[in-house]
Every structure is written in C-alpha cells, then in structure tokens.
BATINU-719716 format. One line per 5 residues: number of its first residue (from 1); their letters; for each residue y, z, x of C-alpha. Coordinates in Angstrom, 1 decimal. Layout:
residues N
NUM) a) Y:Z:X  ...
***
This chain:
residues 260
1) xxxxx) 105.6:152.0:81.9  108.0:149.6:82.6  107.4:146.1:82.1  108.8:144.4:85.6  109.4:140.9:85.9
6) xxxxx) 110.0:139.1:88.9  113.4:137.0:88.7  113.3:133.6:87.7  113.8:131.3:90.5  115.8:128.9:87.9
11) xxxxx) 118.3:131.4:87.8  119.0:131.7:91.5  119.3:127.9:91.4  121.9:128.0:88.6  123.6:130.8:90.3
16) xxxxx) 124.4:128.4:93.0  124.1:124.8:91.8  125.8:125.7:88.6  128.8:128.0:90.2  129.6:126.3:93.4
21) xxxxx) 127.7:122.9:92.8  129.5:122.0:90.0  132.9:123.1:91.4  132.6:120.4:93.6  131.7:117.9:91.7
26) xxxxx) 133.9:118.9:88.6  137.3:117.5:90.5  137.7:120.5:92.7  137.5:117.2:95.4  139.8:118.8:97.6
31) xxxxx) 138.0:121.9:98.1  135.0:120.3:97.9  135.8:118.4:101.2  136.9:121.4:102.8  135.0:122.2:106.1
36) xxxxx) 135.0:125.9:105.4  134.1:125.8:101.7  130.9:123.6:102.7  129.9:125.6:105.4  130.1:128.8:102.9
41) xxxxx) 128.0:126.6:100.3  125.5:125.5:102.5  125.1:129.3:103.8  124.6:130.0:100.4  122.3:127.4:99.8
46) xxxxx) 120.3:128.5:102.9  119.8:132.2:101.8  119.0:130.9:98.3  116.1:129.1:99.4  114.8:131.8:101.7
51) xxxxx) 114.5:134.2:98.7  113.1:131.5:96.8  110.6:130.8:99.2  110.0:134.6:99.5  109.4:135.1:95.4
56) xxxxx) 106.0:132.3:95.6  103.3:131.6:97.7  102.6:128.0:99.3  99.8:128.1:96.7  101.6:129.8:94.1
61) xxxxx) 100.9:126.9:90.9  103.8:125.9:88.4  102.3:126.9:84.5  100.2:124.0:82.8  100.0:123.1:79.5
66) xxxxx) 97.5:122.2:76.3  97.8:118.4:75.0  98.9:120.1:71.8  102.3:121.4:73.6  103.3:118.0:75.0
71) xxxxx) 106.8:117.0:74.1  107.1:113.9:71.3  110.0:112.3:73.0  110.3:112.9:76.7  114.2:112.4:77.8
76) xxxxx) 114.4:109.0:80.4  117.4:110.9:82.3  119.3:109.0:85.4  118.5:105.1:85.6  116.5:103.6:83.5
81) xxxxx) 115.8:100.5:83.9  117.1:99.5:88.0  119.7:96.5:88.3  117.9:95.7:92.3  116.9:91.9:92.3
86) xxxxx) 114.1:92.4:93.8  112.7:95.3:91.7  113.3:92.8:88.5  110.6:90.6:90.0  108.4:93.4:90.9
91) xxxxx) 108.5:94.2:87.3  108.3:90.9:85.5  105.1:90.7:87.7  103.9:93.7:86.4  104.2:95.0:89.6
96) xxxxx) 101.0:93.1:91.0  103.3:92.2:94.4  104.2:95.7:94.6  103.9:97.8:97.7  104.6:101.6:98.9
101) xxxxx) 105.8:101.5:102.6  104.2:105.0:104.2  105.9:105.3:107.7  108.3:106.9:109.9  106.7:109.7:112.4
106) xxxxx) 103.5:108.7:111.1  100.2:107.8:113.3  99.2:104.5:111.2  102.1:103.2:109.2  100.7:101.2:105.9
111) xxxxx) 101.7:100.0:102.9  99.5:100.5:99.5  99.9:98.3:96.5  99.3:100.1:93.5  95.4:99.5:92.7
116) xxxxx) 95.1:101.0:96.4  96.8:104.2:95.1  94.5:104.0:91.6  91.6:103.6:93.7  92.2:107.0:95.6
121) xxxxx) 91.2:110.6:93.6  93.3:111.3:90.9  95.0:114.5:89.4  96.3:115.0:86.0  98.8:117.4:85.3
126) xxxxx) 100.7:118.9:81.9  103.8:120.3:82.8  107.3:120.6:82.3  110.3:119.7:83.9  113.5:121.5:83.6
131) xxxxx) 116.7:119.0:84.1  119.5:121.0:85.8  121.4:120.0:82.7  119.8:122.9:81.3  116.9:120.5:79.0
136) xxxxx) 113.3:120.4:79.5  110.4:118.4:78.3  106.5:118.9:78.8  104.6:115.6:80.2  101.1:114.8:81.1
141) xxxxx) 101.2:112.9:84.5  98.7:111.4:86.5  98.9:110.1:90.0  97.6:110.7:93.7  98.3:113.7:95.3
146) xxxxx) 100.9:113.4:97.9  99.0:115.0:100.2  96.2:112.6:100.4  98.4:109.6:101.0  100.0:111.7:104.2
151) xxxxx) 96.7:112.8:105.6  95.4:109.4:105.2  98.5:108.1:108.0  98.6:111.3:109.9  102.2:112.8:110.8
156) xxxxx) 103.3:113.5:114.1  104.4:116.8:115.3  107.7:116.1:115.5  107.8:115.6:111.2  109.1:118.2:109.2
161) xxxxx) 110.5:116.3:105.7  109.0:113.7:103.6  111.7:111.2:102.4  111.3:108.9:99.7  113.8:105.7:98.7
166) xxxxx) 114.3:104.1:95.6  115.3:100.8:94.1  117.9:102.5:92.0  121.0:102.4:92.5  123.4:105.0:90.5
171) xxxxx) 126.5:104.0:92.2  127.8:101.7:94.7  129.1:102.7:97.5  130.7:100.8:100.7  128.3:103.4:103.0
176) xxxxx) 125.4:102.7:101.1  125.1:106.0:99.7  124.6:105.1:96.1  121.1:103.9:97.0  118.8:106.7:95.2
181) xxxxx) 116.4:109.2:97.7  115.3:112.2:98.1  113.5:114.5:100.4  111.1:117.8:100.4  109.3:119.7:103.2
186) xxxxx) 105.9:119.5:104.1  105.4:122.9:102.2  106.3:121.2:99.4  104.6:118.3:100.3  101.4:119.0:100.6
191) xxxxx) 101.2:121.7:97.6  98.1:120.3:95.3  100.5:119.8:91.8  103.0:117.6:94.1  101.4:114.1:92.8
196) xxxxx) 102.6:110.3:93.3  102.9:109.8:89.7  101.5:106.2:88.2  100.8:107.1:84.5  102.3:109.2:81.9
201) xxxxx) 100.8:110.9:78.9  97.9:108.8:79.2  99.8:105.1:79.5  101.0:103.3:82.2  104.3:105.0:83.4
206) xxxxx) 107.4:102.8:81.9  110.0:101.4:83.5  112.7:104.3:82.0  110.4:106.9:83.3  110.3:105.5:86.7
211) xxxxx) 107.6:102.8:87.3  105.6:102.3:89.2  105.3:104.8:90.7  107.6:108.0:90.7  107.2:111.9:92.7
216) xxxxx) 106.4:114.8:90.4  107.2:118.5:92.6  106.4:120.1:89.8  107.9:123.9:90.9  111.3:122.1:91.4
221) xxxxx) 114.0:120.5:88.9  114.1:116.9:87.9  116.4:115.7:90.4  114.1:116.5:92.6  111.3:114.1:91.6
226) xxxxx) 112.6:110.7:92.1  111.5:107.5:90.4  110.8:104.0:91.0  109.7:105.2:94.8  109.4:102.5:96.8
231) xxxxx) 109.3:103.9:100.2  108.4:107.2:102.3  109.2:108.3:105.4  108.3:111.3:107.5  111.1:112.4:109.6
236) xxxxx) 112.4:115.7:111.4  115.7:115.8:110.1  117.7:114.0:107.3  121.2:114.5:109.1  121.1:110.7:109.2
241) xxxxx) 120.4:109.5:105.9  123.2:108.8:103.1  125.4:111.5:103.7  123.2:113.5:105.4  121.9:116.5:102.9
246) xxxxx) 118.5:115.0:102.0  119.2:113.3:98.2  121.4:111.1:96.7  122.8:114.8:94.2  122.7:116.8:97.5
251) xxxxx) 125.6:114.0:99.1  127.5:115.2:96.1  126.9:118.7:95.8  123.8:119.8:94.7  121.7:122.2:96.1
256) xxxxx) 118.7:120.7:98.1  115.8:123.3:97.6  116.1:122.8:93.6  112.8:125.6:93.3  111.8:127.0:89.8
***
C-alpha cells in the first residue's frame, strides 16, 4: 500500500516566501518595485493561500507536545527588548499601568490591563514555532484565547481582519512604517490554539520574548505572532495600514498567509 502524505504547508510557504519573497528583499529593489512583478507575487500569494486553506479544516489543531520535548533555550528572534519611551516605563512598572486597547469595528471598545486578561479562562499550549529562517523551538505558552477577548467586544459585520500594533520599532521610517503589526483573519482568529500569550514555559513572559503580552497563531510562522502587542483592531481591510499588506515583513515582501 502506499503510504500518502499530504504536502506540507511549510513547503508551499517556502515555495513562495523563499523564491519570490526573498528576491525582493535580497536587492532585486528594482524589480521588487515593479508594478507587474507585484501583481504576479501577490497572484501567487493569493492561490497559495487558497490551497493552504484547502489542505486544513478551521478546526484542524497544530501538533502539541510533552513537557519533556520543550526546547532548553528558546531563540528571542526580532526585537528584543523595544527602544519606545513609553514602553520603558510600562516595563520598569512591571507593567502594572499597562493596557490592551480592543477596538476598531467593534460594538464596545475597552481596554484590559493585564490582571483583566489573567482573570479570564486560560489555555496552555506546547508547541513549536517554525521561524521562516528555517529554525524552530518548542515552547509552553499560556494566555487568553483570542477569541474570548473578541466575543467579549462584539465585531461588526463589516470586520473581516484582526490587527494588532506593537511598541517595537525595527526600523524607522519617515511613513511610519517601521512601527511593528500584524494581521490575521477571523478564521484564524477565532481558532481555539490562537491565544493572547502572557506567560511562557511556566514564568512570566520576558521582555525578549515579547512582554506582556504577545499573539501565538500557532499553524503559522513566527512572523506571524507578534510581541509586545499593545493594541488590536478589527477592521475590513488593511489597504491602509503601513504599506498596506497587513504586517510590518508583508510591507517588505513577505507573504501574508504564513500557514504551516
């Protein structure tokens, strides 16, 4: 009998993150900023996604794993420790004055401080999460489920993403577009192992792994879970933020759907 295995979606992503995704960011700037060679990536990027989708279920789970398989150092990847005044204070506070701003097309805009985000049910989660660099590490994260914190403001019908800004910075930029987000759909959203994370492997998240709070979508790739959130947004398109492709790596390239 033959054994059949259904394709990885990591290797679709690489396919096309790896290939034309690095072509523009690896100073081919010119055809990078080519009208026609975007609008071929971002056809490609659009079928890519629509065979990932295709390959998993909305309920389909990303694989868990024992205590005993938990990586002894985890890699702190991207920022790791934010240069933003104001986040400094948060964090010589302890982040006591500390607030998530929930709004956008939502019914009751709030903001939670972190015990409010403790106080709500928990999930705790061991997985691992591939870095498009091509490294992974296995982590044990606990947080609130996204999906609780949405349900609690209600969206509008008119929402389809869930954006969330950072206090990093990883470049400056005169537009503004150095300012770290990111953004998934509500699919992604509201999937049970997508989790606003607070604590890692049993300790308070640290500051180089994103606190204090940071998104874990556990059936995408790192750069798809931001830290250091500090504010969420539901709106119905993303043409209008930073340069417009939903995430501070999709300005410069990347693929958005980043699925595993």
């Amino acid at each position: 009998m033959i054994d059949f295995k259904r394709p990885s979606r990591r290797a679709f992503l690489f396919g096309a993150a790896s290939s034309l995704g690095a072509l523009a960011l690896a100073g081919c700037d010119g055809l990078s900023q080519s009208d026609r060679f975007r609008k071929v990536l971002y056809t490609g990027e659009d079928m890519n996604r629509l065979v990932q989708r295709a390959l998993l279920s909305p309920a389909t789970m990303a694989r868990e794993f024992a205590e005993a398989d938990i990586s002894a150092n985890f890699k702190a990847n991207g920022s790791t420790n934010p240069e933003d005044p104001a986040y400094r204070a948060l964090a010589e506070n302890g982040f006591a004055d500390w607030r998530l701003k929930v709004g956008g097309l939502v019914e009751t805009p709030r903001d939670y401080a972190l015990a409010d985000l403790r106080a709500m049910p928990s999930r705790t989660q061991i997985t691992r999460h591939d870095c498009v660099e091509g490294w992974s590490c296995i982590g044990k994260w606990t947080g609130v489920q996204l999906a609780a914190v949405i349900q609690q403001v209600g969206l509008k019908p008119s929402a389809r993403y869930i954006v969330l800004t950072c206090a990093d910075e990883l470049e400056k930029t005169l537009d503004g577009t150095g300012r770290y987000y990111e953004s998934i759909d509500l699919e992604d959203a509201f999937h049970p192992q997508t989790i606003l994370a607070y604590d890692m492997n049993g300790e308070t998240l640290s500051i180089p792994h994103g606190a204090p709070l940071r998104l874990r979508v556990e059936r995408q790739l790192g750069y798809k879970m931001p830290k250091y959130v500090m504010r969420i947004d539901a709106v119905e398109s993303f043409a209008d933020l930073g340069r417009g492709r939903g995430g501070f790596w999709e300005d410069r390239g990347y693929d958005w759907y980043a699925g595993i």
